[in-house]
C-alpha positions as CSV (number, residue, x, y, z in Angstrom):
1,X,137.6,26.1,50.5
2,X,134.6,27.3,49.2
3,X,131.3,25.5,50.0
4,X,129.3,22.9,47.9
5,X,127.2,26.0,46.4
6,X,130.1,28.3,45.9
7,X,129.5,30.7,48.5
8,X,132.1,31.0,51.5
9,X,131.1,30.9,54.8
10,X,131.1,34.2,56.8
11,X,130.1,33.9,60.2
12,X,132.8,32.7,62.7
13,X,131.3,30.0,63.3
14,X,130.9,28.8,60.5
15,X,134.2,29.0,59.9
16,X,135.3,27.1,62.4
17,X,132.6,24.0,61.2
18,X,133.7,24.4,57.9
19,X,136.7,21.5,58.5
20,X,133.4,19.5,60.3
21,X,131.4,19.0,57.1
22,X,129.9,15.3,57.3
23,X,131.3,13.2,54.8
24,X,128.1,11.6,53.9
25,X,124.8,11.1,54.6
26,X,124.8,8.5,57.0
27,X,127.4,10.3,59.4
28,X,125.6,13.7,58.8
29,X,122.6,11.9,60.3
30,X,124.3,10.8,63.1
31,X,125.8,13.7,64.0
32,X,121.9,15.3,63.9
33,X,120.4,12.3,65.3
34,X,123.1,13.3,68.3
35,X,122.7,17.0,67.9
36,X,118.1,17.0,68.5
37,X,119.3,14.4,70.9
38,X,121.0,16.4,73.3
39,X,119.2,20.0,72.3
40,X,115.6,18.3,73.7
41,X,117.5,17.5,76.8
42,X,118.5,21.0,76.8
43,X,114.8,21.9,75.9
44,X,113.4,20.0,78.9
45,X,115.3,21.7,81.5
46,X,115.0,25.3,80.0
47,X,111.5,24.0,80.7
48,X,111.6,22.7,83.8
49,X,114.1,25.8,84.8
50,X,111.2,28.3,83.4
51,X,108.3,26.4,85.5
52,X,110.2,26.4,88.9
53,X,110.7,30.3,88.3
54,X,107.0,30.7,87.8
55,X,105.7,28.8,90.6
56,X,108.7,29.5,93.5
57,X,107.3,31.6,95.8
58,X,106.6,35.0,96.4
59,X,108.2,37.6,99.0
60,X,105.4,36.8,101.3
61,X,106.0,32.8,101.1
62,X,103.4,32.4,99.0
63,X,103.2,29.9,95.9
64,X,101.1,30.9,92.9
65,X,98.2,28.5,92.4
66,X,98.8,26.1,89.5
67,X,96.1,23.6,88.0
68,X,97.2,20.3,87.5
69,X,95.4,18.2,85.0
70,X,95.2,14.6,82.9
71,X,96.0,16.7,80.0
72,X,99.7,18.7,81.7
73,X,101.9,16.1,80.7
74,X,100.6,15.9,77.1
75,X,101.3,19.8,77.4
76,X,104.4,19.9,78.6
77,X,105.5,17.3,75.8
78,X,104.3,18.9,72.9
79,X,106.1,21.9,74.7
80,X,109.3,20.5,74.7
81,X,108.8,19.7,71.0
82,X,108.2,23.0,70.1
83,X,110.9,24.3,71.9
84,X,113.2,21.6,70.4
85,X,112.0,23.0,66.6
86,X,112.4,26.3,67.3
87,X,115.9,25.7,69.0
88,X,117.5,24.1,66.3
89,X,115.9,27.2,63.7
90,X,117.6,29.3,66.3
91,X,121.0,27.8,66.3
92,X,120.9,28.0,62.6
93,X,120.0,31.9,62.5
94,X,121.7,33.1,65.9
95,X,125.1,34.1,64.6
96,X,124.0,34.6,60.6
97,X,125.6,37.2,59.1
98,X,124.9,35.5,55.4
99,X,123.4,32.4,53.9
100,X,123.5,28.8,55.9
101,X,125.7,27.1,53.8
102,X,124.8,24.2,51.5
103,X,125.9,21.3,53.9
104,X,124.5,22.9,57.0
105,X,121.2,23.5,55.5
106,X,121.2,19.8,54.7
107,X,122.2,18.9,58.7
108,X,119.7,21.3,59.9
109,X,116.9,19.2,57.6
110,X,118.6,16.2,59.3
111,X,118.0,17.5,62.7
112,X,114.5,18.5,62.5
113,X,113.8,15.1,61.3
114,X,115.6,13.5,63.5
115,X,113.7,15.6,66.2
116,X,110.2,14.0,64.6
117,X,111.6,10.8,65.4
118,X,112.3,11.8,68.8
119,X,108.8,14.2,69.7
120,X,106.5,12.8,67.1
121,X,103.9,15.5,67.4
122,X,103.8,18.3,66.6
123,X,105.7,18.3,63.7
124,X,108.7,20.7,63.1
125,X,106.9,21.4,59.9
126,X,103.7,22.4,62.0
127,X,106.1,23.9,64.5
128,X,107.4,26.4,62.0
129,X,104.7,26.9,60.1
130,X,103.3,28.9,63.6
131,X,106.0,31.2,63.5
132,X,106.4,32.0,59.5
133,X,104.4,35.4,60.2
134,X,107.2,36.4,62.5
135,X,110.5,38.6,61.3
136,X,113.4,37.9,63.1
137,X,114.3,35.7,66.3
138,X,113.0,38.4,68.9
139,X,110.1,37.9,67.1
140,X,110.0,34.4,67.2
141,X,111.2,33.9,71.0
142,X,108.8,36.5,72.2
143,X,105.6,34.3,70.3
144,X,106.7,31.1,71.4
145,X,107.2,32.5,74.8
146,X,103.4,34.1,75.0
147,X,101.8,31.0,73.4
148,X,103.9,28.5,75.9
149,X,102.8,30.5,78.7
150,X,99.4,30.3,78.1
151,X,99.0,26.6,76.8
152,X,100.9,26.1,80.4
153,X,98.4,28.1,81.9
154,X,101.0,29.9,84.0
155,X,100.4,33.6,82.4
156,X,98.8,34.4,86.2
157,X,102.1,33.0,87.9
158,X,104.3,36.0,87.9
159,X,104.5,39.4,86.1
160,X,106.5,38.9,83.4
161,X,105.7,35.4,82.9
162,X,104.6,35.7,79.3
163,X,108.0,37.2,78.6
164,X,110.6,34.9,80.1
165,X,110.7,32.0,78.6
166,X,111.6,33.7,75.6
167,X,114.0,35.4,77.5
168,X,115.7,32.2,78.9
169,X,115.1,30.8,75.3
170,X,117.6,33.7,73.8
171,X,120.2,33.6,76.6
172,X,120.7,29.8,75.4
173,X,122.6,30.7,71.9
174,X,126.1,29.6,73.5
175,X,125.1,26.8,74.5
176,X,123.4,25.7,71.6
177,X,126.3,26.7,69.5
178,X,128.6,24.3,71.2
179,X,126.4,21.8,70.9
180,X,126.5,22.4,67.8
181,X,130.6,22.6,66.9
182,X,130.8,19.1,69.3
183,X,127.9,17.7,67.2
184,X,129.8,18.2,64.0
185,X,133.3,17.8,65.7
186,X,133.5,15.0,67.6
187,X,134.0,11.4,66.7
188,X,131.4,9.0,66.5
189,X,132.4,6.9,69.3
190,X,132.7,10.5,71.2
191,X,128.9,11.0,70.0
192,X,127.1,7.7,71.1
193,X,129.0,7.5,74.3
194,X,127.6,11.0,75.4
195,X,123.9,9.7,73.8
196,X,124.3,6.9,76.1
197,X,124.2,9.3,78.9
198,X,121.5,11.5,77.7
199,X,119.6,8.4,77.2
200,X,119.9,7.7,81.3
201,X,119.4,11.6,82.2
């Protein structure tokens, strides 16, 4: 069946969400509301995951110094929100082999909304509006990487700490994917059970 704007989907996956489309708004912003949901919870421990690797100590027992100010956890927010943008971009762009279709456009929209809701500030919009300069998601994961880093102040943690974030951030494309296909899959009863859960991580 070919999509709402004619063209057919190419990508496996997208094949296989095809039979998901949401059949209307409401239950397409559900299914995003579910989707930023549990992609920020992802977010927070690729976070917490990349922090623990650059402060864990060296061969010689030795724990890099890290500064710890009234302003980190305002950091490490606005972090996670960046990441969370930038995430669902990625899950839209990992396995593209043509254009988004139509209807996913539209739940990708949803889901950076619904991700405002969730991190008011900064703003996807902002968020991507960083990264417009960049070609391609190397690019992109290699920028936000460097520019995380640094805002974390943890570039003097370990020698490649400007790069692996971005790293980790890449290596996370299954994941998101099946987040994705359950997202657009599942039932709704399915869907705010497992928020329910998220909501006492």
């Amino acid at each position: 069946m070919p999509d709402l704007d004619g063209s057919e989907p190419v990508n496996s996956l997208y094949k296989k969400l095809h039979n998901h489309q949401p059949e209307d708004e409401r239950d397409r912003w559900r299914r995003a509301l579910y989707f930023s949901t549990a992609i920020g919870i992802r977010c927070l421990d690729l976070l917490a995951d990349y922090m623990r690797y650059c402060l864990r100590p060296n061969q010689m027992g030795e724990a890099p110094d890290y500064p710890i100010s009234d302003e980190s956890a305002e950091v490490h927010h606005q972090a996670v929100k960046e990441l969370l943008g930038l995430s669902i971009w990625l899950t839209m762009v990992d396995q593209l082999e043509g254009d988004v279709p139509l209807w996913l456009r539209e739940f990708f929209i949803d889901c950076w909304s619904a991700a405002d809701r969730l991190y008011p500030d900064p703003s996807s919009q902002e968020i991507m509006s960083l990264y417009e300069n960049q070609l391609g998601a190397e690019k992109v994961c290699e920028a936000v990487s460097s520019k995380l880093c640094y805002k974390l102040e943890l570039e003097d943690t370990k020698g490649d700490a400007c790069l692996k974030l971005g790293e980790m951030l890449r290596d996370n494309g299954k994941a998101r994917a099946d987040l994705l296909f359950y997202a657009l899959s599942a039932k709704h009863e399915a869907l705010d059970k497992s928020i329910d859960q998220l909501k006492d991580y």
